[in-house]
N, C-alpha and C positions, 0 to 999 in steps of 0.2 A: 642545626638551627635554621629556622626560615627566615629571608633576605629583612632582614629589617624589626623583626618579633624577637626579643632578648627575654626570656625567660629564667630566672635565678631560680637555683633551691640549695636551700642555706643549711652547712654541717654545724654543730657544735659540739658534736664527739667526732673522734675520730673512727668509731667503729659506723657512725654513716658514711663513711665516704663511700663506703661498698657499696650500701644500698643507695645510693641516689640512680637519677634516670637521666643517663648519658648523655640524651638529646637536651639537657638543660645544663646551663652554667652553673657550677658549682659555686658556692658564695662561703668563702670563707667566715665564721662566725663562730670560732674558739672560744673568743675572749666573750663573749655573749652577756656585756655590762648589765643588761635590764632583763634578765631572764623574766619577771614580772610583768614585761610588757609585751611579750610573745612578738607580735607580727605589726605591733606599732613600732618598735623600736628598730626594726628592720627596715618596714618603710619609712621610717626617719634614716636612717642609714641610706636607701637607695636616694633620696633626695637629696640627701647633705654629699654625696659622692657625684652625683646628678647623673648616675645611672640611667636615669628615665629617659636624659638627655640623648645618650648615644642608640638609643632606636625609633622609630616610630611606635612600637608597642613595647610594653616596658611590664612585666607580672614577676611576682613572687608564689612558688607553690612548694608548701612544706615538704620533707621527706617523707611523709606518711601520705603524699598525691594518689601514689599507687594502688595504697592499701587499701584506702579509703574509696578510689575510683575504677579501679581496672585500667585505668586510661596513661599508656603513654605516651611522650614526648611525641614521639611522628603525626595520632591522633589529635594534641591539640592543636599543630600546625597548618595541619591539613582541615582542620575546622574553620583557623582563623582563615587560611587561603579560600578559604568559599564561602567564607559570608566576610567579602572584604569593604571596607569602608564605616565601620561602628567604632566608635568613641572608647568601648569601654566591652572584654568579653571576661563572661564569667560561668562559672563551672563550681553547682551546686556539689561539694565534699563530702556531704550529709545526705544523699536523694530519698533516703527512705524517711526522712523526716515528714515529708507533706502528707504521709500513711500513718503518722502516731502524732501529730499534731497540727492544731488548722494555723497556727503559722509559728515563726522562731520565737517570737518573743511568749505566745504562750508557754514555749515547750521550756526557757530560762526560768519561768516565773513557778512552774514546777520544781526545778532544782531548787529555786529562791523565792519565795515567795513577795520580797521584800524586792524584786528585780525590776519590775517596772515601774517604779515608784523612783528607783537610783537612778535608772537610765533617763526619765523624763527629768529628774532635779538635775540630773548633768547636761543634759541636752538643752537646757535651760538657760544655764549657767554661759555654754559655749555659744549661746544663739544658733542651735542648731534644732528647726522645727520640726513637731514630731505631729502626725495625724492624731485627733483627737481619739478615734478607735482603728484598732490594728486588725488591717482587712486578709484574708484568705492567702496565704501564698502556697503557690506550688512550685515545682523544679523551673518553671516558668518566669520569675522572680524570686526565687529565692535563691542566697549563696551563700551558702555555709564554708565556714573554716578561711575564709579571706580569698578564694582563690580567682582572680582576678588580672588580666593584666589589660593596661591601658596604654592609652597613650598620652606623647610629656604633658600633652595642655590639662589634660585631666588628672595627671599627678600631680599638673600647679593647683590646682583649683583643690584637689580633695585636702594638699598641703595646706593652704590657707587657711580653708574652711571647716578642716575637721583637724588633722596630725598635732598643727602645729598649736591652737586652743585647747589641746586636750594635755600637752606635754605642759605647756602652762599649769596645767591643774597638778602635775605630776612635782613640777618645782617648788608649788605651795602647798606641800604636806601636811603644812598645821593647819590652814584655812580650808583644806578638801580632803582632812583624813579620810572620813568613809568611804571617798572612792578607792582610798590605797590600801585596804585592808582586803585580805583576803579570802577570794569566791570561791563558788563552791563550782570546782572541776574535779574534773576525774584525772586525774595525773599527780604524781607523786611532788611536782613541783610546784609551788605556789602562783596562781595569777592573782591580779588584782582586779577587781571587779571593776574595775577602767576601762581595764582590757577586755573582759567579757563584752563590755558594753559597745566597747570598738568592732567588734566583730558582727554586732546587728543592723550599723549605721550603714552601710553599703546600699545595702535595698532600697531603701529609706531614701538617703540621699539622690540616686539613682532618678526618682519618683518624682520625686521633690521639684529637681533643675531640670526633669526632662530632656536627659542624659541619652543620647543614643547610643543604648546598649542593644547587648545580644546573651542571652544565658544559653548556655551548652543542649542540647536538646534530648532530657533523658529519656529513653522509653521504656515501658514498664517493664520489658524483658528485660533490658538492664540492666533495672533496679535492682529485679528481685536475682539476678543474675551473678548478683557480689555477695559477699561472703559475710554471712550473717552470724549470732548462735543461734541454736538449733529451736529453741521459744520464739527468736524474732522471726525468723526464717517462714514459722507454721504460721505466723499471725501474718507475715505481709500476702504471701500465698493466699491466704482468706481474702484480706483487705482492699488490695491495690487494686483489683476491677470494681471491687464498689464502690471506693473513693474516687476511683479515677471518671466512674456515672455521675456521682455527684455532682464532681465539678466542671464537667463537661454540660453538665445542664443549668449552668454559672451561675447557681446561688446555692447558699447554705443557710438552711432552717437550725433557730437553736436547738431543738431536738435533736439535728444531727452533728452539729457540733456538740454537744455531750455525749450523742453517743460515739463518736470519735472519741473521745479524753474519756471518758469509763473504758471504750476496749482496750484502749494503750494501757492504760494503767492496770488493768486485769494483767494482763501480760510482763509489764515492763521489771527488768532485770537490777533498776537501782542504775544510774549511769556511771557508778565506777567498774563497773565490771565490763561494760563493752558491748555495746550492740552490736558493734561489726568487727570485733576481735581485732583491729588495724594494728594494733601494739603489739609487738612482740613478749611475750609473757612473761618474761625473764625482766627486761629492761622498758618500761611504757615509752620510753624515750625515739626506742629504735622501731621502724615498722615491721609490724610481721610477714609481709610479700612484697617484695620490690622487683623492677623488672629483669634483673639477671637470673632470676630464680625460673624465669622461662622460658629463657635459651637452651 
């Protein structure tokens, strides 16, 4: 661990303990009360323990970090070590997303159609504002799967301002069913569509408060360098240098944002089957490559 960076990644089988990534604190999570709540219920857990407290950078990164990034523990210390001094670093889980969609919440509102309509009536609710149109993101601002670690002042502030408003919503079940009913994931276990909605606010808020962050800096080679199925694989190989023209000449014509969401969708596999295979196929729970499998 680096002098002061406390990084957690939480079991709640016991057949992960194997797979986790050494250079991170193991976070016991057996008992795991809010399965429902994914990675809300954990950052309420790192808060209520005041985990955040005992370092100056305080992050939570699932057992699937690996599978999903190639990246471990020594690589995101030595990231934080050199770009030292940001509020807030974060490490897009998803990097091939900005190549099948011009940003997360299109790519939700695919699975759901009904998905920007719940996340705007919740973010409403919580007074938490949302941009009237949702602008381009790439691995530049975008952070999929929560992975994120900050520091304590910014786990006070995200605490206030988003954890603890939204766990409200969770307490009055009968006045905010539709949020607790269950989204549509690709996982065998139930989330709530809370929870989905938790996992878009990051950017968002980020924007918002003019938050001095930093997001991981993916390059195309390593995009296309993790482990895909063999349909995604052929389409980013096509894609990624011409998306990546695109947005280097920093605008997007509608024309080219359709045609972005007609090629994905030419191609796309249904998201319960896996873009990037990260799950191990047997159990979706457990990752399918974790770092001891490369020693």
């Amino acid at each position: 661990m680096a002098p002061g960076v406390g990084i957690y990644q939480p079991f709640y089988k016991s057949e992960l303990r194997k797979r986790l990534d050494p250079g991170f604190t193991p976070l016991d999570w057996m008992s795991n009360p809010s399965p429902r709540l994914r990675e809300l219920a954990l950052h309420h857990h790192i808060l209520g323990e005041r985990l955040h407290r005992k370092h100056k950078l305080t992050g939570l990164l699932s057992p699937k970090f690996y599978s999903k990034t190639g990246l471990v523990a020594g690589t995101i210390y030595q990231w934080i070590a050199n770009n030292p001094g940001h509020d807030i670093y974060l490490i897009n889980g998803t990097p091939f997303v900005p190549y099948a969609n011009y940003n997360a919440v299109e790519r939700n509102r695919i699975q759901a159609p009904a998905f920007e309509k719940q996340m705007r009536s919740l973010c409403q609710i919580i007074e938490f504002p949302l941009p009237d149109e949702f602008s381009r993101q790439t691995n530049a601002n975008l952070c999929g799967c929560n992975y994120w670690i900050a520091s304590s002042s910014f786990w006070d502030n995200w605490s206030r301002d988003v954890v603890e408003p939204l766990l409200k919503i969770v307490q009055q079940r009968d006045l905010f069913n539709e949020f607790l009913e269950d989204g549509n994931y690709p996982a065998p276990s139930p989330v709530y569509k809370l929870t989905l909605v938790y996992e878009r606010l990051i950017d968002h808020y980020i924007a918002r408060h003019k938050v001095d962050a930093i997001y991981y800096p993916w390059a195309a080679k390593d995009v296309l360098a993790l482990q895909y199925h063999p349909t995604i694989k052929e389409y980013l190989n096509s894609m990624v240098p011409r998306v990546d023209a695109i947005d280097a000449r920093g605008n997007w014509t509608e024309p080219e944002m359709s045609w972005l969401r007609k090629s994905y969708a030419a191609v796309s596999l249904g998201f319960a089957i896996g873009e990037t295979l990260s799950a191990d196929p047997i159990d979706h729970d457990l990752p399918s490559r974790y770092p001891a499998m490369t020693r």
